[in-house]
Biotite code that builds the C-alpha atoms (Angstrom):
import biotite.structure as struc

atoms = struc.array([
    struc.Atom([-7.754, 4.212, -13.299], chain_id="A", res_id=1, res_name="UNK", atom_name="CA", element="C"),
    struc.Atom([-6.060, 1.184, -14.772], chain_id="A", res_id=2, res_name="UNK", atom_name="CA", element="C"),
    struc.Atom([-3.369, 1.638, -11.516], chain_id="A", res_id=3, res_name="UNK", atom_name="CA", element="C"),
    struc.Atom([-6.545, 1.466, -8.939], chain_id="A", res_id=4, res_name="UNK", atom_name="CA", element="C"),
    struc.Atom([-7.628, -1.958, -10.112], chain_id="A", res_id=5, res_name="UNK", atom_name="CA", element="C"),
    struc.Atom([-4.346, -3.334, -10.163], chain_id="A", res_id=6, res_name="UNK", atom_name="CA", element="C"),
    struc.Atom([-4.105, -2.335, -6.384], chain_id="A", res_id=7, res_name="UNK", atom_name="CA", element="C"),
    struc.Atom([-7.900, -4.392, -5.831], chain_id="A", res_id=8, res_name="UNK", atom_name="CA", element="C"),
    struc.Atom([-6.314, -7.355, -7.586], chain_id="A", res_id=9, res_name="UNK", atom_name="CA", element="C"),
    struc.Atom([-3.648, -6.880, -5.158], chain_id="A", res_id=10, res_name="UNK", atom_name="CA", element="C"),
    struc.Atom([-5.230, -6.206, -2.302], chain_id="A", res_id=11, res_name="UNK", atom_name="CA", element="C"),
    struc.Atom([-7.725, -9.557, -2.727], chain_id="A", res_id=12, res_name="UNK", atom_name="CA", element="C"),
    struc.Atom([-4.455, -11.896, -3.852], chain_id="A", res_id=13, res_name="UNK", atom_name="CA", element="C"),
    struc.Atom([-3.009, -10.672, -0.892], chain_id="A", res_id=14, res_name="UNK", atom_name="CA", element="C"),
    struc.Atom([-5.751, -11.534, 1.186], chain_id="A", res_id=15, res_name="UNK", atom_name="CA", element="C"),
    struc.Atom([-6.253, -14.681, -0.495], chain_id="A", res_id=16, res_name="UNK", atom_name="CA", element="C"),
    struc.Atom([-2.577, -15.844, 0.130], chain_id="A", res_id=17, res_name="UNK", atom_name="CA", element="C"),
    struc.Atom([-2.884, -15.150, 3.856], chain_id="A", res_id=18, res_name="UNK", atom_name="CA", element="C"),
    struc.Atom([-6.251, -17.081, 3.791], chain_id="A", res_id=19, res_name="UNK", atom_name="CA", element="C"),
    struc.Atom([-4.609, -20.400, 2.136], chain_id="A", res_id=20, res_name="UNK", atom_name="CA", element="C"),
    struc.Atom([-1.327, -19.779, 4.192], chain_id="A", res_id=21, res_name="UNK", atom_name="CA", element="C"),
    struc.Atom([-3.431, -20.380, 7.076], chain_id="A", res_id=22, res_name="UNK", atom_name="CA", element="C"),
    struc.Atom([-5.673, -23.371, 5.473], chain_id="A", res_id=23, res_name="UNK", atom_name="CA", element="C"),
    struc.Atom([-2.521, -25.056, 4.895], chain_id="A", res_id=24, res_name="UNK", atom_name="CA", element="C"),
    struc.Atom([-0.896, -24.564, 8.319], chain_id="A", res_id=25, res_name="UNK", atom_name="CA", element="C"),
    struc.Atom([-4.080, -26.442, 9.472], chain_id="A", res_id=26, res_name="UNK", atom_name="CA", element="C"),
    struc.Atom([-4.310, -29.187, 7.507], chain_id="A", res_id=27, res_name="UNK", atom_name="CA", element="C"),
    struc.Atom([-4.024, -32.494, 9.177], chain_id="A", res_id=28, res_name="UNK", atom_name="CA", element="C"),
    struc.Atom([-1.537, -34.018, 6.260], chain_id="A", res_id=29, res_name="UNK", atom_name="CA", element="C"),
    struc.Atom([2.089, -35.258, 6.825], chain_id="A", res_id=30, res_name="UNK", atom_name="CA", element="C"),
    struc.Atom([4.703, -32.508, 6.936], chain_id="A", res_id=31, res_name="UNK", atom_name="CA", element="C"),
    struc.Atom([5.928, -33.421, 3.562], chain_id="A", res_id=32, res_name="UNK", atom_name="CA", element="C"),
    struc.Atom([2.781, -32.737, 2.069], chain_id="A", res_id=33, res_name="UNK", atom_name="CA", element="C"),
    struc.Atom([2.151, -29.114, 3.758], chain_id="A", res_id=34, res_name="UNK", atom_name="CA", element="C"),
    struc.Atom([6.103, -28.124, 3.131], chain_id="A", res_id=35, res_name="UNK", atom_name="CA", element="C"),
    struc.Atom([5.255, -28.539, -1.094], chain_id="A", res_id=36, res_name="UNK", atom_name="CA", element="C"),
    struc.Atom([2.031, -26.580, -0.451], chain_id="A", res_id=37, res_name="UNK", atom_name="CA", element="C"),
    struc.Atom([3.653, -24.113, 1.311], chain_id="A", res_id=38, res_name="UNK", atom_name="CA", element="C"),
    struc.Atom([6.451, -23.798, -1.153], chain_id="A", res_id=39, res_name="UNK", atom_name="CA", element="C"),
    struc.Atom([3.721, -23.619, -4.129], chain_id="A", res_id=40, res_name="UNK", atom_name="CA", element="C"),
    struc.Atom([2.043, -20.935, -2.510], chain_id="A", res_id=41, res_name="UNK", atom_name="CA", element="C"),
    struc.Atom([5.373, -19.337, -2.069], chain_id="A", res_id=42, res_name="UNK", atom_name="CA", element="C"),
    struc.Atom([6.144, -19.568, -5.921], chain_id="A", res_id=43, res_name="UNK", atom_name="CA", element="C"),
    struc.Atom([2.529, -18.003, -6.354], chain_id="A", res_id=44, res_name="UNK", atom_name="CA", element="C"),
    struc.Atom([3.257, -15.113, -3.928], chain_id="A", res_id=45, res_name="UNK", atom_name="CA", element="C"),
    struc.Atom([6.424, -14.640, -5.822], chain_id="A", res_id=46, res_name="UNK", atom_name="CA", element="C"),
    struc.Atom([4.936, -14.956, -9.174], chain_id="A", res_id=47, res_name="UNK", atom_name="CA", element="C"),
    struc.Atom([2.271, -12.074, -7.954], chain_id="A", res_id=48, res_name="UNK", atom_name="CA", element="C"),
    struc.Atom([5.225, -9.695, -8.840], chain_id="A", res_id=49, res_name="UNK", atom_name="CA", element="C"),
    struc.Atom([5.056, -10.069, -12.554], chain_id="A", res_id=50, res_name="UNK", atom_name="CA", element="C"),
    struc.Atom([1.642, -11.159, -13.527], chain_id="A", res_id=51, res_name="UNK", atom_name="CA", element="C"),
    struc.Atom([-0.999, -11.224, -10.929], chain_id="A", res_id=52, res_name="UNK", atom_name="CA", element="C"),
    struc.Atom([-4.055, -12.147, -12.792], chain_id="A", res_id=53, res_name="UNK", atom_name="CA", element="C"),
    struc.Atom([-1.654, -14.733, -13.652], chain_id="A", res_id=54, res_name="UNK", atom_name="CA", element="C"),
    struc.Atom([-0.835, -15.571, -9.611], chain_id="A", res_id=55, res_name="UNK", atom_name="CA", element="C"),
    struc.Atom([-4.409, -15.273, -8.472], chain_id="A", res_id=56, res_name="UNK", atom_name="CA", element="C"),
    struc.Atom([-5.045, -18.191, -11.083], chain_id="A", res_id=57, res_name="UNK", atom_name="CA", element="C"),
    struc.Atom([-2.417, -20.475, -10.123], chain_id="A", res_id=58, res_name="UNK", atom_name="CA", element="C"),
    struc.Atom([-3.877, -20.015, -6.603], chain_id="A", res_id=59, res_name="UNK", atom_name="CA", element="C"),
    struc.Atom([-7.621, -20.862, -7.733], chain_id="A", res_id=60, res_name="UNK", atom_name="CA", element="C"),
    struc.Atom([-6.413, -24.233, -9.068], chain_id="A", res_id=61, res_name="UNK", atom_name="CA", element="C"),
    struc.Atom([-3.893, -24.867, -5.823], chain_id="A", res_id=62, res_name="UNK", atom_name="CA", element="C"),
    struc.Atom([-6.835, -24.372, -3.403], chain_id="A", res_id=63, res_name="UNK", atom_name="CA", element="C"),
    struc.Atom([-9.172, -25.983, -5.321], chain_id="A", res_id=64, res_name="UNK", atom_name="CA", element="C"),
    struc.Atom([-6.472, -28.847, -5.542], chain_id="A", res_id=65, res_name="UNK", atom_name="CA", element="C"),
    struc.Atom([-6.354, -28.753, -1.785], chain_id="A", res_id=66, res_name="UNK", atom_name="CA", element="C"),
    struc.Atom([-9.703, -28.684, -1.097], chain_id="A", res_id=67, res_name="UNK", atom_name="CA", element="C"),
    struc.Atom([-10.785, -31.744, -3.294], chain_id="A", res_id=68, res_name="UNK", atom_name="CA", element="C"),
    struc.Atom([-8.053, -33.758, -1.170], chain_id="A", res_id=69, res_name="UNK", atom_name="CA", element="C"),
    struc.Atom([-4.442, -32.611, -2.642], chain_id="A", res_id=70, res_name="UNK", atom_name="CA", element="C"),
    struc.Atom([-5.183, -35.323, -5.487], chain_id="A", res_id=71, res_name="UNK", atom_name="CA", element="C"),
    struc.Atom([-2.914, -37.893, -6.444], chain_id="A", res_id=72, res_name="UNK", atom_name="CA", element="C"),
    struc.Atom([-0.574, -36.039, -9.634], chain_id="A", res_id=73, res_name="UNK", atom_name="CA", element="C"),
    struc.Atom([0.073, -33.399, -7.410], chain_id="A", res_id=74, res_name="UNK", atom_name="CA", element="C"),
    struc.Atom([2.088, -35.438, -4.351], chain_id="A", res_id=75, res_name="UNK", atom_name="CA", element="C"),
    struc.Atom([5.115, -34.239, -4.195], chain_id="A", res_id=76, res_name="UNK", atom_name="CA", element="C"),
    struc.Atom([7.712, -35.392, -6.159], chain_id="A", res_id=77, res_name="UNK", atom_name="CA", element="C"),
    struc.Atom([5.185, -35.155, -8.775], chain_id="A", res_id=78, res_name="UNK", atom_name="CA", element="C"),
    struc.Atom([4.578, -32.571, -11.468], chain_id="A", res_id=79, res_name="UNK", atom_name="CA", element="C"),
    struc.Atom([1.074, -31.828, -13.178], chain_id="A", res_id=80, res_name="UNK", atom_name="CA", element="C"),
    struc.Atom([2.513, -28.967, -15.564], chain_id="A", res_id=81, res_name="UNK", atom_name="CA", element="C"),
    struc.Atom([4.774, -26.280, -15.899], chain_id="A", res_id=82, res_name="UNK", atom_name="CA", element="C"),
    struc.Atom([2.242, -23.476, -14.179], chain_id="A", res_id=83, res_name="UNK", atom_name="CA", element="C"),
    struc.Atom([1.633, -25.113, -10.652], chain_id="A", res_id=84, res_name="UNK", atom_name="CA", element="C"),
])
């Protein structure tokens, strides 16, 4: 049972990640700017392998991060913490 609901999670993060792969692409931002988004959501996919409940909450405060504006800490070349 436990196995079916991991392949749900899966199945929406997957989704998910396709859905902000293509909100970045169209973002009108400089290419610096969508290159660190793409490589966070790239760590996130990546990170999806060990811990997904883990992944799909990284990727709840990325796109929330992107769609408030890609605020200032997170530029790149700038850290906010450990988990983004």
């Amino acid at each position: 049972m436990e196995r079916d609901g991991q392949l749900e999670l899966y199945d929406r993060l997957a989704a998910r990640l396709r859905d902000a792969h293509r909100t970045v692409r169209a973002l009108q931002v400089p290419e610096d700017v969508r290159q660190a988004l793409t490589r966070k959501l790239l760590i996130i996919t990546a990170a999806a392998k060990q811990d997904l409940p883990g992944a799909a909450r990284r990727l709840d405060r990325l796109m929330e991060d992107v769609d408030a504006g890609w605020p200032a800490r997170d530029r790149p070349g700038e850290r906010r913490d450990a988990t983004s």
